[in-house]
MMTF fields as JSON, N, C-alpha, C and O atoms, coordinates in Angstrom:
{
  "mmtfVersion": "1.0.0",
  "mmtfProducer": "UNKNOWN",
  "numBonds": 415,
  "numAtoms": 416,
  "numGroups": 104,
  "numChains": 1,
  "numModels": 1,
  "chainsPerModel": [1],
  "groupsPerChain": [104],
  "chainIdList": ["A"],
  "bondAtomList": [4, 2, 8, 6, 12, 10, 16, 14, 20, 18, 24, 22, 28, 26, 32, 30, 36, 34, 40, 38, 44, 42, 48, 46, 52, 50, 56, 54, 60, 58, 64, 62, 68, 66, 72, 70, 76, 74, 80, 78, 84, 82, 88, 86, 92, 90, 96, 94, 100, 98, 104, 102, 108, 106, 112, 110, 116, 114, 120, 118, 124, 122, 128, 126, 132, 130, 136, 134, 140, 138, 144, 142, 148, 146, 152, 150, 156, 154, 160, 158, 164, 162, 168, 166, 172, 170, 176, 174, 180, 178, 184, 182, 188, 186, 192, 190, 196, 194, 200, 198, 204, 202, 208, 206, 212, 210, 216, 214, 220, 218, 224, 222, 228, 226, 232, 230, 236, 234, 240, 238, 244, 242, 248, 246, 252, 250, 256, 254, 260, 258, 264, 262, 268, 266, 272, 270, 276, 274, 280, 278, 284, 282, 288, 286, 292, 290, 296, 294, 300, 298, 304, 302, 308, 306, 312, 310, 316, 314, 320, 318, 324, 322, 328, 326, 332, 330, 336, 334, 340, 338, 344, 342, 348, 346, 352, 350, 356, 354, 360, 358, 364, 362, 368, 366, 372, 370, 376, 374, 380, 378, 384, 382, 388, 386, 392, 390, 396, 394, 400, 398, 404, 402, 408, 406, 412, 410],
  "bondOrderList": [1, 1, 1, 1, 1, 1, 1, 1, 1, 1, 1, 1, 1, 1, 1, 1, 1, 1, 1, 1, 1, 1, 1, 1, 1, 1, 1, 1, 1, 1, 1, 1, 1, 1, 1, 1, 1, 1, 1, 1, 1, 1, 1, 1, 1, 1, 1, 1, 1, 1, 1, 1, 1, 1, 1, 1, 1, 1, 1, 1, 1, 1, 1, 1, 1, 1, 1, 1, 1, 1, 1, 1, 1, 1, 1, 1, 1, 1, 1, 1, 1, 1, 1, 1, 1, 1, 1, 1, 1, 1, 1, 1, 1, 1, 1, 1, 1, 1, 1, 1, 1, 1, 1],
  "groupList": [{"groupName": "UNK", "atomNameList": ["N", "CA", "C", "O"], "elementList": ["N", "C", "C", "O"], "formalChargeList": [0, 0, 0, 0], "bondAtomList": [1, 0, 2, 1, 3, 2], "bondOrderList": [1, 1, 2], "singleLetterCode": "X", "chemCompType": "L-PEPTIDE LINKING"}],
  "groupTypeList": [0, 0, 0, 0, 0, 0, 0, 0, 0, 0, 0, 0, 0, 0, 0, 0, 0, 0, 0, 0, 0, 0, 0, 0, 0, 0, 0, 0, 0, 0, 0, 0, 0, 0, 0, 0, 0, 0, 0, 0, 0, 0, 0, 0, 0, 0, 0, 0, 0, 0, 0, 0, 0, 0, 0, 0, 0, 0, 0, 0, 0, 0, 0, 0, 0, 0, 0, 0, 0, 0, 0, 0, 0, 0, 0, 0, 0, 0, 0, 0, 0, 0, 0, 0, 0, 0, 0, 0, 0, 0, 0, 0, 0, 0, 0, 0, 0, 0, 0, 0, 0, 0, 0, 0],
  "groupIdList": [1, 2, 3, 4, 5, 6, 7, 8, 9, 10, 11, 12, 13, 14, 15, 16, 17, 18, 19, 20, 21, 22, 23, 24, 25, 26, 27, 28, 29, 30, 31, 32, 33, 34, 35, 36, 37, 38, 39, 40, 41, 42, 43, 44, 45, 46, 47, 48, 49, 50, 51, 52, 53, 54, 55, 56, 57, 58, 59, 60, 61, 62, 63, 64, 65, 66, 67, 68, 69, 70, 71, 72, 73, 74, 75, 76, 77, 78, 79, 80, 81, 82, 83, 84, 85, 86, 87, 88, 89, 90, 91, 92, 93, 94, 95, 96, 97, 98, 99, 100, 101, 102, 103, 104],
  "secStructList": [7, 7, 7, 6, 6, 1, 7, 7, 3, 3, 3, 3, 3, 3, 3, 7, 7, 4, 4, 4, 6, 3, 3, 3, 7, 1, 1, 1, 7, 7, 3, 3, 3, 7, 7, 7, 2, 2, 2, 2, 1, 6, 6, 7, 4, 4, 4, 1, 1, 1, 1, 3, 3, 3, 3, 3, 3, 3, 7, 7, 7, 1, 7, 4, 4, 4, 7, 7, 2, 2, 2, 2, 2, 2, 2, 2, 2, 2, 2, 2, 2, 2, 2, 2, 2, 6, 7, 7, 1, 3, 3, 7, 7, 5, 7, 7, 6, 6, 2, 2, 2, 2, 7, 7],
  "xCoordList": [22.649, 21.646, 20.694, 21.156, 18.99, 18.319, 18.629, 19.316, 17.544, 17.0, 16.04, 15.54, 15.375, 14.672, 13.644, 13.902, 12.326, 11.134, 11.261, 10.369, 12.545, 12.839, 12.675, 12.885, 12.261, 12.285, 13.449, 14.557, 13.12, 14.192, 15.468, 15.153, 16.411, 17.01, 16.415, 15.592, 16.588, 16.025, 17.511, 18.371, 17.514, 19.169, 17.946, 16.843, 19.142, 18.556, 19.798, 20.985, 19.213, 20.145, 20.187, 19.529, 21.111, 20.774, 21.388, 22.598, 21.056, 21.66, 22.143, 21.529, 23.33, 23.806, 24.421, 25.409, 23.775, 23.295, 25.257, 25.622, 26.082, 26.78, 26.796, 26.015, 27.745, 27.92, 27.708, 27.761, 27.476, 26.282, 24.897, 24.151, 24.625, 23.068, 23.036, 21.978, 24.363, 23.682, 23.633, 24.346, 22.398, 22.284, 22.244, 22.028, 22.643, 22.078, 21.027, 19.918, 21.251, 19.882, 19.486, 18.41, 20.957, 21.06, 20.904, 20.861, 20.854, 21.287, 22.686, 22.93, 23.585, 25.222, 25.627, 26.795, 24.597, 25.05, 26.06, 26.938, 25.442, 25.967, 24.885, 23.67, 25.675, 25.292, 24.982, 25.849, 24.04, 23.262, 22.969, 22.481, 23.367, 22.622, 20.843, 20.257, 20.267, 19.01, 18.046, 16.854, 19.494, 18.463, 18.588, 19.629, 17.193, 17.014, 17.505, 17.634, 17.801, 18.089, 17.29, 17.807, 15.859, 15.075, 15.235, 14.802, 16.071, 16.194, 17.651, 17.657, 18.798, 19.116, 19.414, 20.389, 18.49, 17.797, 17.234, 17.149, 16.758, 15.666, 16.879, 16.47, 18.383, 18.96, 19.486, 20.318, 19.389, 19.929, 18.745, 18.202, 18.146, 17.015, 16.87, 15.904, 18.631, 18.299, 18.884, 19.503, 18.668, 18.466, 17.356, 17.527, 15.641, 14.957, 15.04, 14.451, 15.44, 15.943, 17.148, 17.945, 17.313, 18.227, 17.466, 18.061, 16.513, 15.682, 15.813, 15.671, 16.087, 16.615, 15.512, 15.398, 14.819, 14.236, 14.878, 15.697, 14.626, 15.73, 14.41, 13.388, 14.809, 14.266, 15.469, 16.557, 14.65, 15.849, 15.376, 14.208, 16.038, 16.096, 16.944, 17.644, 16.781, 17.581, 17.728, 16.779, 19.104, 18.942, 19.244, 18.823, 20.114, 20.619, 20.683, 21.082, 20.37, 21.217, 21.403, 20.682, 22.888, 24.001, 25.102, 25.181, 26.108, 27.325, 27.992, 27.684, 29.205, 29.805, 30.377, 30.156, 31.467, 31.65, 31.001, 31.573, 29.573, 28.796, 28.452, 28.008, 29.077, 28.45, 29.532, 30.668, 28.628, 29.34, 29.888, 29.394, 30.447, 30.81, 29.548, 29.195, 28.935, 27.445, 26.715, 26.102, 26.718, 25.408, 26.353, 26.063, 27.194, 27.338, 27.202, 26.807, 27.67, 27.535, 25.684, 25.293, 25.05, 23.488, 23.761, 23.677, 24.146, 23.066, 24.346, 24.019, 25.171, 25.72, 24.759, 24.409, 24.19, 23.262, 22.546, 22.467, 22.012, 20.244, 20.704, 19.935, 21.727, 22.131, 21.897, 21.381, 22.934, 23.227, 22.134, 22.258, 20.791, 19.448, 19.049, 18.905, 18.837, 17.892, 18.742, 18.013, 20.126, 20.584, 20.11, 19.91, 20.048, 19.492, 18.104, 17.742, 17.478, 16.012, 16.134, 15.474, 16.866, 17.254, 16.155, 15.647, 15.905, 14.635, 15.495, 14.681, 16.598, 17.241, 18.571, 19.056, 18.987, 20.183, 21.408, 22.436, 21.234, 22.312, 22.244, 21.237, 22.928, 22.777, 23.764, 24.567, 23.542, 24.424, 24.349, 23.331, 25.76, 25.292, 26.551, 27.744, 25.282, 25.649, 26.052, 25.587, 27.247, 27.889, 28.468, 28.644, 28.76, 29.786, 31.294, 31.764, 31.739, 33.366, 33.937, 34.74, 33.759, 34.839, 34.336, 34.809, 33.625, 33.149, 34.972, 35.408, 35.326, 36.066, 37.222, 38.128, 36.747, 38.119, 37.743, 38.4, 36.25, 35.574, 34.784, 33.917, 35.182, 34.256, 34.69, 35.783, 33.637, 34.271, 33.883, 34.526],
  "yCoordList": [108.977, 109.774, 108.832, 108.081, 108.831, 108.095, 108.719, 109.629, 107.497, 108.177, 108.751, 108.642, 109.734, 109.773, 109.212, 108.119, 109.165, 108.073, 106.857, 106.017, 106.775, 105.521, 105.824, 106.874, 104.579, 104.82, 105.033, 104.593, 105.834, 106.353, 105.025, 103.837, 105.322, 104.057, 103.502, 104.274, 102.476, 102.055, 101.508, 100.881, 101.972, 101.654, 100.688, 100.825, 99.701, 99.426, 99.697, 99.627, 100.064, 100.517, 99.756, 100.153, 98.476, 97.796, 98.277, 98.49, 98.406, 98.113, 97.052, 96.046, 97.466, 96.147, 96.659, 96.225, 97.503, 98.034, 99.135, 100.108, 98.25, 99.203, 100.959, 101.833, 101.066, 102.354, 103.725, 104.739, 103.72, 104.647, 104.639, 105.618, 103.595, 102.941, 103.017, 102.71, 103.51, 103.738, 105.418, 106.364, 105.337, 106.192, 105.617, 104.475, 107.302, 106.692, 106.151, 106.652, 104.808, 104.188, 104.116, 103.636, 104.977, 104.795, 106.557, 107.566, 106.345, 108.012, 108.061, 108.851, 107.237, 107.172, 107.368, 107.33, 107.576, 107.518, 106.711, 106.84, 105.758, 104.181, 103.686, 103.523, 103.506, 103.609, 102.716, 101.906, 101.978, 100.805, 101.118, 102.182, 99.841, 100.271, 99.989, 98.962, 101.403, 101.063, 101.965, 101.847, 103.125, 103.026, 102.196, 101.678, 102.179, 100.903, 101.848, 103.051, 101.235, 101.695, 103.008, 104.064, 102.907, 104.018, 105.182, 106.14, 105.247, 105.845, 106.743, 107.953, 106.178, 106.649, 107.31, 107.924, 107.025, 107.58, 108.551, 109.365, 108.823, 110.228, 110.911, 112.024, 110.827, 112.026, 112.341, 113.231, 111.998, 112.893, 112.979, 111.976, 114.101, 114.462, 114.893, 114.91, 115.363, 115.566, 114.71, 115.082, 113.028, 112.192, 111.84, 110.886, 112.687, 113.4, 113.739, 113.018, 114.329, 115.667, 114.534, 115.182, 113.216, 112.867, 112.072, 111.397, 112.382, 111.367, 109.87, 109.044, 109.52, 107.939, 107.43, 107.979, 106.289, 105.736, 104.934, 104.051, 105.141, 104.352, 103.572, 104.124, 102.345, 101.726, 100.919, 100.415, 101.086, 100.455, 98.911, 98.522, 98.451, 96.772, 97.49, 98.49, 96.911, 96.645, 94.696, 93.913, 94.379, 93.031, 92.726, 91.649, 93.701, 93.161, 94.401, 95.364, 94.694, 95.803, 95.189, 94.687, 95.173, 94.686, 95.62, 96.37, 95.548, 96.288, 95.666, 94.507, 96.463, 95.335, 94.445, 93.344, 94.632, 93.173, 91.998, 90.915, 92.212, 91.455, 89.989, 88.847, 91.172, 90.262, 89.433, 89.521, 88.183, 86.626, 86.371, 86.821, 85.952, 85.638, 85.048, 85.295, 84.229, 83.426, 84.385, 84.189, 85.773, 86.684, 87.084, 86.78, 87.507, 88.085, 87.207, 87.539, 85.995, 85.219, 85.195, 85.2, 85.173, 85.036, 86.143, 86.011, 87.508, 89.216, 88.631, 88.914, 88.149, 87.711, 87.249, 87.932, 86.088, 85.1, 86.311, 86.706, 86.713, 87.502, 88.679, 88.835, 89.249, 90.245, 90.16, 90.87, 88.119, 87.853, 87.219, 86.728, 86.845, 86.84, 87.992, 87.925, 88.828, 89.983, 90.495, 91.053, 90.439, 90.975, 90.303, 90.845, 88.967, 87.78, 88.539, 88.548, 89.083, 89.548, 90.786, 91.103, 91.302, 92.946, 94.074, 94.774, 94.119, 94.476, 95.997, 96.811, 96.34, 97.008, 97.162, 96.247, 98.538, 98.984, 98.923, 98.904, 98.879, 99.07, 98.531, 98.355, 98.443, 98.086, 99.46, 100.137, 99.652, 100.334, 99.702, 99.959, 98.648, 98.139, 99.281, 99.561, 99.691, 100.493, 99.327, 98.22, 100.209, 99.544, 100.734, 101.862, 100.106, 101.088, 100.367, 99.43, 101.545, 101.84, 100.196, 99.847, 99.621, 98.652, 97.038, 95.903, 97.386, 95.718, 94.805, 93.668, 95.501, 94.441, 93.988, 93.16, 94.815, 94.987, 93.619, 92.651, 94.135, 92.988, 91.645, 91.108, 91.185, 90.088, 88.951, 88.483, 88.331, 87.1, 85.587, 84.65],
  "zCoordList": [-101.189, -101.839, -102.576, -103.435, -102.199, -102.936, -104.461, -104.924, -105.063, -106.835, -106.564, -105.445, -107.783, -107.652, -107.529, -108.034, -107.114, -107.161, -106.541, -106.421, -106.097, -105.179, -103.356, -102.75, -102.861, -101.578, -100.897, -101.204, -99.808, -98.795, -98.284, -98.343, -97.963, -97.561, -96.28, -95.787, -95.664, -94.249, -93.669, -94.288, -92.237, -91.368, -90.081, -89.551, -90.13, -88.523, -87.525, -87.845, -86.081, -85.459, -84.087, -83.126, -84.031, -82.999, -81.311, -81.39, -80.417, -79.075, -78.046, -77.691, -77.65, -77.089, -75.835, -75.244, -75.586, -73.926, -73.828, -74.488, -72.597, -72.603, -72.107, -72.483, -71.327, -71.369, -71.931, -71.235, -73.161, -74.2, -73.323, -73.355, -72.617, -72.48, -71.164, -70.613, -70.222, -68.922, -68.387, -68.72, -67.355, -66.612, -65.075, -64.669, -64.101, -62.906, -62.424, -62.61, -61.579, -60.748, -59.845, -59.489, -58.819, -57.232, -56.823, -57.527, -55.464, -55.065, -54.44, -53.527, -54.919, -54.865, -56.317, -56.703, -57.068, -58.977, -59.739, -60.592, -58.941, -59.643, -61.114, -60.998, -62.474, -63.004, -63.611, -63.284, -64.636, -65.239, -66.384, -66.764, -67.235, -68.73, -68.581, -68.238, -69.006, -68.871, -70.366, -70.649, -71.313, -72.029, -73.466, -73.872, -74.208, -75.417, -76.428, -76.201, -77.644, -79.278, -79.275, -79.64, -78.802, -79.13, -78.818, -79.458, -77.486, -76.051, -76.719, -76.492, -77.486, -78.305, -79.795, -80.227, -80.234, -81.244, -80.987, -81.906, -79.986, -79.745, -79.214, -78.882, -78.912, -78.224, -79.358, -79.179, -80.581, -82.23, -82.667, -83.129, -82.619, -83.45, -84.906, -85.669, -85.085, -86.742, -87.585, -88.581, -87.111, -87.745, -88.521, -89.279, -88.509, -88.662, -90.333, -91.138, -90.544, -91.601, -92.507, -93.185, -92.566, -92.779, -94.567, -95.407, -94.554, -95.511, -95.22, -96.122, -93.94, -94.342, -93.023, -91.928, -93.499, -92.366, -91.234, -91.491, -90.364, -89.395, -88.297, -87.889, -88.069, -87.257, -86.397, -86.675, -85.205, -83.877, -83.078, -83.111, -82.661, -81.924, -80.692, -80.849, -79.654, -78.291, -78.506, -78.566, -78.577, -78.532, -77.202, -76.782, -76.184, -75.087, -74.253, -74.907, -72.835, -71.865, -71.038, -70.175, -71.335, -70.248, -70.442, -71.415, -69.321, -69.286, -70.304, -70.58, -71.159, -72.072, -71.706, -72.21, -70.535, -70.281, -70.054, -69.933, -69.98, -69.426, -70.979, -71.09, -71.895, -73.329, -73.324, -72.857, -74.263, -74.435, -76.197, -77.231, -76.1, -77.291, -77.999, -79.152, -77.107, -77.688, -78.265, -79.314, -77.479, -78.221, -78.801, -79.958, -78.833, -80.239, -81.629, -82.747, -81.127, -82.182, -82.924, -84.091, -81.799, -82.126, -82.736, -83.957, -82.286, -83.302, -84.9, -86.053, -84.713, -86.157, -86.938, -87.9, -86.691, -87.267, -88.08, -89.243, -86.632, -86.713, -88.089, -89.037, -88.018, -89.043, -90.507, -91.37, -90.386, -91.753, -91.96, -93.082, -91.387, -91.81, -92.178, -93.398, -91.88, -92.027, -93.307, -94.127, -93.684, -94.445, -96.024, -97.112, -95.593, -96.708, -97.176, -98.352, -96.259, -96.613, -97.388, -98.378, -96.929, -97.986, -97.722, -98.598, -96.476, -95.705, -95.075, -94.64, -95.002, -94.595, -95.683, -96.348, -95.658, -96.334, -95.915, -96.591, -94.324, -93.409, -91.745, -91.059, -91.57, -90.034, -89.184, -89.827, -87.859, -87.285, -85.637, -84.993, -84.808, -83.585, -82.728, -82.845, -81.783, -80.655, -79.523, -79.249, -78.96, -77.9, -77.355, -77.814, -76.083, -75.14, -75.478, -76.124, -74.52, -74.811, -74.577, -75.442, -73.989, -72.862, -74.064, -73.993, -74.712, -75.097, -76.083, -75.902, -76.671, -77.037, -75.837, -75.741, -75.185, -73.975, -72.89, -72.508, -72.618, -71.954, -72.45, -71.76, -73.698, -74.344, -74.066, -74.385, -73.303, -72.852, -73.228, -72.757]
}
């Protein structure tokens, strides 16, 4: 809950592709991560109504297994920068189901 007279909180909401992030691409409905942070953000609309500003990043669409320990290590970095800046209240990173299963 803000204060009063104070600004809204700000979330960033990153993507890291994954299963959340695919749809079909074939006409066998073989499926691909293809949508971005934004792409989910718009399927909750009464995030809206939430008073809180939310802005989104896609850092990666790939399947989860596809992610490396390296990027994750990079969106670490990139986090605990942006967090240094205090430019954001919160972070929230979207992933599909399989990533810790598949991190290689």
């Amino acid at each position: 809950m803000t204060k009063p007279n104070s600004p809204p909180p700000t979330v960033l909401v990153i993507s890291l592709g994954g299963t959340i992030t695919m749809t079909p691409t074939t006409a066998e409905g073989a499926a691909q991560p293809t949508l971005s942070a934004e792409d989910l953000l718009a399927a909750v609309p009464q995030l809206a109504d939430t008073g809180t500003v939310v802005k989104t990043q896609s850092f990666t669409t790939k399947p989860g297994a596809s992610l490396t320990f390296d990027e994750i290590e990079e969106l670490a970095g990139q986090l605990r920068a942006m967090d240094g800046q205090s430019t954001f209240d919160g972070f929230v990173v979207a992933q599909g189901t399989d990533t810790l299963e598949g991190v290689r």
